[in-house]
C-alpha positions in Angstrom: 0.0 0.0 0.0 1.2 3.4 -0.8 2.9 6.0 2.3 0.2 8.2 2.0 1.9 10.9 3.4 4.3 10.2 0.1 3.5 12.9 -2.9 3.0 11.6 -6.2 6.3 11.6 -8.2 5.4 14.7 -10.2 9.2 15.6 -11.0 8.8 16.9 -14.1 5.1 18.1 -13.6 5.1 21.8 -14.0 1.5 22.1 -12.8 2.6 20.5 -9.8 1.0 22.5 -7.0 2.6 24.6 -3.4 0.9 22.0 -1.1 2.6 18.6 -3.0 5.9 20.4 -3.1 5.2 21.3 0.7 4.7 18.1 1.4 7.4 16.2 -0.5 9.8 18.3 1.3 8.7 17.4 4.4 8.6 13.7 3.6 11.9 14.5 2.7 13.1 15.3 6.3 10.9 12.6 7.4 13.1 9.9 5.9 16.5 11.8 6.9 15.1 11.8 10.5 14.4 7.7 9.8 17.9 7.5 8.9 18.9 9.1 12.1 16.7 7.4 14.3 18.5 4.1 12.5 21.7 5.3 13.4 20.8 5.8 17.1 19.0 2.4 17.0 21.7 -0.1 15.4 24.9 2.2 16.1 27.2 0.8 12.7 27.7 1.4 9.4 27.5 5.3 10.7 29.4 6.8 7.5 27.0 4.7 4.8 24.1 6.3 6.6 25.4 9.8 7.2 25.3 9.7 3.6 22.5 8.4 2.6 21.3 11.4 4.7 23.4 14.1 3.1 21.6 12.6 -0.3 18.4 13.4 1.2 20.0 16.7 2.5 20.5 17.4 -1.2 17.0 16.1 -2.5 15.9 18.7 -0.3 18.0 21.9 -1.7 16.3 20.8 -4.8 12.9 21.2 -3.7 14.2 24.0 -2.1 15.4 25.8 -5.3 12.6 24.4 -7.8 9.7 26.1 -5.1 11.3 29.4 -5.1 11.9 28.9 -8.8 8.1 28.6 -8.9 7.5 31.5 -6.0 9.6 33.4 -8.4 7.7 33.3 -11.4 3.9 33.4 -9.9 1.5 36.4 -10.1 -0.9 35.0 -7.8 0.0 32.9 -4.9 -2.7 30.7 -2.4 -1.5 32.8 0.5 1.0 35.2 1.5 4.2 35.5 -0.6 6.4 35.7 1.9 4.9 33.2 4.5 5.2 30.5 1.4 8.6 31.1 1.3 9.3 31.2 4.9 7.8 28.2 5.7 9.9 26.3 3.2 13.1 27.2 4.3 11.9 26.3 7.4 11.3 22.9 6.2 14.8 22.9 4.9 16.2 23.7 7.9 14.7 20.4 9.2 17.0 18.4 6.9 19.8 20.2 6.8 19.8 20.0 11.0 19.3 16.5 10.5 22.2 16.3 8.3 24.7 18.1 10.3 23.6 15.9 13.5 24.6 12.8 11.8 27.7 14.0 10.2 28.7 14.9 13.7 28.8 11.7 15.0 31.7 10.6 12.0 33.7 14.1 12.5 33.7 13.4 15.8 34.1 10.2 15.7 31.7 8.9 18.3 32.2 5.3 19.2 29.3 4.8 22.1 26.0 6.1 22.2 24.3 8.0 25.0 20.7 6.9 25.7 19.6 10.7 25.8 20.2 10.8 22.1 18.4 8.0 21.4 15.7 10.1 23.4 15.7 12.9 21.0 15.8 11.1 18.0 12.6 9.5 19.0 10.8 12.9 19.6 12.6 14.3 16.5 10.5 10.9 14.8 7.2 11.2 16.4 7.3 15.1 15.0 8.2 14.6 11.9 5.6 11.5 11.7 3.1 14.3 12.6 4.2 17.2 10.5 3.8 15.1 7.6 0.5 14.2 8.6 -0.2 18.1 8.9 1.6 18.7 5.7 -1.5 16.5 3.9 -3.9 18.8 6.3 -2.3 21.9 5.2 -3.6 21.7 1.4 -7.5 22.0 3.1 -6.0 24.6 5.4 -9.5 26.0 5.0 -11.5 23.1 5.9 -10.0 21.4 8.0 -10.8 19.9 11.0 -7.1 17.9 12.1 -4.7 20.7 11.4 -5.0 22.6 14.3 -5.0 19.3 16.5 -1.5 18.4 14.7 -0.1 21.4 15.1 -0.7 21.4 18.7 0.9 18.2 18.9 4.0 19.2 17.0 4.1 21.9 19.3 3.6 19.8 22.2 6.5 17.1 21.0 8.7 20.2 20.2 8.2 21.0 24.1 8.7 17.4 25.0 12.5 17.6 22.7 13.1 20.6 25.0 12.3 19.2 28.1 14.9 16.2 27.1 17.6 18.6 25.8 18.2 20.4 28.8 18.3 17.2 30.7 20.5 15.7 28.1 22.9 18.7 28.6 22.3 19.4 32.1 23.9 15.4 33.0 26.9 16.1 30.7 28.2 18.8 32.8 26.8 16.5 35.9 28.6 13.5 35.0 31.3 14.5 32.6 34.0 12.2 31.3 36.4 14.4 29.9 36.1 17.8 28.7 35.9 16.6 25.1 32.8 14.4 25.5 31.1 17.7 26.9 32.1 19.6 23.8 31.4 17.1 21.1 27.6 15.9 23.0 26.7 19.4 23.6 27.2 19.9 19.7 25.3 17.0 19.1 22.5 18.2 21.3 22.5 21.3 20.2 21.6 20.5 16.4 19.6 18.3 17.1 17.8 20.9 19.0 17.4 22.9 15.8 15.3 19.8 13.9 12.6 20.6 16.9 12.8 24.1 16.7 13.2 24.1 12.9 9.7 21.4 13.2 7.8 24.2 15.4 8.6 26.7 13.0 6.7 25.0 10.2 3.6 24.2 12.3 3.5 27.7 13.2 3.8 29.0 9.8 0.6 26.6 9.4 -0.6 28.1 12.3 -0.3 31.7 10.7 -2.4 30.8 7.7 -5.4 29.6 9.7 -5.2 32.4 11.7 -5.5 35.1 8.1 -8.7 33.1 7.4 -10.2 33.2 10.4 
């Protein structure tokens, strides 16, 4: 059965609408954030799958560039100009996060996991499983009845990131090991801090555009 939070492969489709190309990003970061949640999960092969994320990293630049291609070139836009673009750099800045978190772990050549990434990487999961849901929502921003519950959970899950980040950090400079591991973990959190944030951003982009119609 089809992902049905997958877009139809409309590569070359230039009638291909702002909502599928919404949404193909974010199924984009979706599947980088699998990756990462793989890494976390079964902690080898860590080069093959940083990059097979930085190929996802680069699928997304091209979305990137082909919507503002698009934004470019259109007289009339669904809603405001400047939101639309906004919001998909936002989504871009979900992948590219993802990206850098993963690369970290080969530049700095981490050899054992903590269980407070694995933590994160979860949360990072669960929002990204619901901003692609909201991402489908968002093309009947007008009508629908889920979006605003989905963006409340995003919100929610963002908060729940947060809650684990702080702890995260707050037990490296508890229980450090050497000065290093508290440099290279912190870095670590910190991006990976950026996915939620960059995830909340989005949703309340969405959040903007319901508000405008009421």
């Amino acid at each position: 059965m089809a992902d049905k939070g997958t877009p139809k492969d409309k590569k070359h489709d230039k009638k291909q609408d702002w909502f599928d190309m919404y949404l193909e990003a974010v199924v984009c970061a979706r599947d980088a954030g699998q990756i990462l949640y793989s890494m976390m999960t079964r902690f080898e092969n860590l080069e093959q799958k940083s990059a097979e994320i930085k190929e996802l990293e680069h699928k997304g630049d091209a979305y990137l560039h082909r919507f503002f291609e698009k934004l470019t070139n259109a007289f009339i836009t669904p809603i405001d100009r400047d939101a639309m673009g906004d919001m998909m750099r936002s989504i871009d800045n979900i992948t590219d996060a993802i990206e850098h978190s993963g690369s970290k772990f080969i530049m700095y050549d981490i050899r054992t996991l903590k269980p407070e990434a694995l933590a994160i990487t979860e949360t990072i999961n669960d929002c990204l499983d619901k901003l692609v849901e909201a991402s489908v929502e968002f093309r009947n921003y007008k009508h629908s009845t889920k979006l605003r519950e989905l963006i409340i959970e995003v919100n929610r899950l963002e908060e729940v990131g947060d809650q684990l980040y702080r702890k995260a950090v707050g037990n490296l400079f508890r229980n450090p090991e050497n000065v290093l591991d508290v440099v290279r973990w912190k870095d670590i959190y910190d991006t990976m801090e950026t996915v939620l944030d960059s995830c909340e951003d989005v949703a309340d982009y969405m959040e903007t555009v319901l508000l405008m119609v009421g």
